[in-house]
N, C-alpha and C positions, 0 to 999 in steps of 0.2 A: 722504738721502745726506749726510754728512756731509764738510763743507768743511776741510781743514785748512790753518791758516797756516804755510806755512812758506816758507821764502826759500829757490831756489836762484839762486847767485853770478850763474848767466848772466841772471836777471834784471836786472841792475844794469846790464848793460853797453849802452852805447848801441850800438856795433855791432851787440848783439844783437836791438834794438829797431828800430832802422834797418833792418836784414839782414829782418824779419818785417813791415815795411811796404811795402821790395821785391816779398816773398812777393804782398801784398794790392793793389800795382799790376800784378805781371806775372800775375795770377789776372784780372783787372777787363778787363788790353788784351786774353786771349788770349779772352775769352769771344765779344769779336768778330772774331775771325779767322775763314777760312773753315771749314765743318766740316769740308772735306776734308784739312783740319790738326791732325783731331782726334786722330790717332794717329800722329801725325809733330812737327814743328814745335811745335804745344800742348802735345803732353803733357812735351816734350824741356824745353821751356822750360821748363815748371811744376816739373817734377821736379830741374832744375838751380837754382831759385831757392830752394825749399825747401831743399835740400840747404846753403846758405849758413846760417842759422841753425842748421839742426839740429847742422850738426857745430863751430857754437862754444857751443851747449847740451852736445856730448857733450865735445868738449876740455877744458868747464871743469871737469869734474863725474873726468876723470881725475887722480891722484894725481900721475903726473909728469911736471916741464917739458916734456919730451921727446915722452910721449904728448898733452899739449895743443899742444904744438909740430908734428906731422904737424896732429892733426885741424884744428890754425887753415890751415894749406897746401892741406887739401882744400877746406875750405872757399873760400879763396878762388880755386882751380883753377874750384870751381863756379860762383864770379862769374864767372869772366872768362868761361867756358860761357855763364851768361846773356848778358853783354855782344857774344859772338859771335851769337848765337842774335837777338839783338834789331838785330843789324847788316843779318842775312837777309831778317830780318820788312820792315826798314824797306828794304830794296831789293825786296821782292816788292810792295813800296806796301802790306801791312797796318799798318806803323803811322806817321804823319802825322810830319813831321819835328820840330813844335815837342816833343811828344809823346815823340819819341825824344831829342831834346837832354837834356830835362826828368829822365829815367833814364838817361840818359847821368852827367848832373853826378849822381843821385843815388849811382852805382855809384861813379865815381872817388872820391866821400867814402866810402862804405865800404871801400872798395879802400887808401886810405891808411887808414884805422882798423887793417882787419886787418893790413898790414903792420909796422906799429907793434906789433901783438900779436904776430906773428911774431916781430918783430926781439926783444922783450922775453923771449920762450918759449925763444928759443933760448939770447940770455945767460943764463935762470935754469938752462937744462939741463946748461951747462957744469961 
């Protein structure tokens, strides 16, 4: 198989990096949740966390302001899905409160990253 180098943009972006370390804590906490969360709760979460990267991988990779300007909105519509989602968790007592502070602070830093992106997407679309 050959490997090719090439750079896409949303590599660079720390949001984007951040946003995909999310991904690999909210994968880690839900593995211990009940299973009878496995097609409720779990996979809600998993699918809304993912969803945060993906669509600033697909925003960046669009031609115009406009169209990275929605997909960074959806994108963070999806955090805040996690962030409600992990609000749940941590009153059904699946996730221990230090545990929840800890993804709490790491959300609001991404949460102001993307908004910043937002706010930037939408001056360029004007």
């Amino acid at each position: 198989m050959t490997t090719y180098n090439y750079e896409f943009s949303y590599r660079k972006l720390n949001v984007y990096n951040l946003s995909k370390e999310l991904v690999k804590d909210i994968y880690a906490l839900t593995d211990r949740f009940p299973r009878m969360e496995n097609y409720s709760l779990i996979n809600q979460l998993r699918r809304a966390a993912v969803s945060v990267p993906s669509n600033i991988a697909e925003g960046s990779g669009r031609e115009s302001y406009g169209e990275q300007h929605q997909f960074y909105n959806i994108s963070l519509g999806s955090l805040m899905e996690v962030m409600c989602q992990l609000e749940i968790a941590n009153e059904l007592d699946y996730v221990e409160q230090p545990l929840f502070n800890e993804l709490e602070e790491k959300i609001i830093f991404i949460h102001k990253m993307l908004k910043a992106m937002i706010k930037k997407s939408r001056e360029l679309s004007k």
